[in-house]
C-alpha positions, 0 to 999 in steps of 0.5 A: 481473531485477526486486527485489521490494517488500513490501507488509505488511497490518494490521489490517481489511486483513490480516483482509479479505486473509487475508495479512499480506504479498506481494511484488511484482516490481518495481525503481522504481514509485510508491505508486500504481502499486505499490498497483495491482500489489499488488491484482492480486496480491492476487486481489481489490479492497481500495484502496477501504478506502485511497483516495477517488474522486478516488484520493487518501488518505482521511483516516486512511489511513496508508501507510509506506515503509521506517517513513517516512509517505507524507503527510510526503513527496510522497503516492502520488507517492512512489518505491519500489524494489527492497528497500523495504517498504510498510505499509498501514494502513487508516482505523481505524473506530470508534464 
């Protein structure tokens, strides 16, 4: 049986999403393949206001696993697991 990963939302994407969080099944996944799940659970699309075309992070992006930026260790490569939480913070905008 699998753990579950929470995936916390803020700001535009929180509003976009209408949710703060989901949970997504799942022992031992990436941050890609997690951020794939999660969209799916989502019911509707939202990685374009996190990733470039070559699925890469657009600058301003900031993803945290367990308080720890993603940048600072091995990307969307990054392991997570059963009991981990992932904050997705989108590119703020401004003018």
């Amino acid at each position: 049986m699998a753990g579950t990963i929470t995936v916390r939302f803020y700001a535009l994407l929180r509003r976009r999403l209408r949710t703060p969080a989901l949970e997504v099944e799942a022992d031992a996944l990436t941050v890609r393949e997690l951020l794939l799940l999660a969209e799916k659970k989502a019911g509707q699309p939202f990685l374009d206001e996190l990733l470039d075309a070559g699925t890469g992070l657009l600058e301003g992006t900031m993803i945290l696993v367990n308080g720890e930026n993603i940048r600072l260790k091995q990307k969307l490569e990054t392991q997570v697991g059963a009991g981990d939480t992932v904050d997705l913070f989108s590119p703020a905008g401004g003018g």
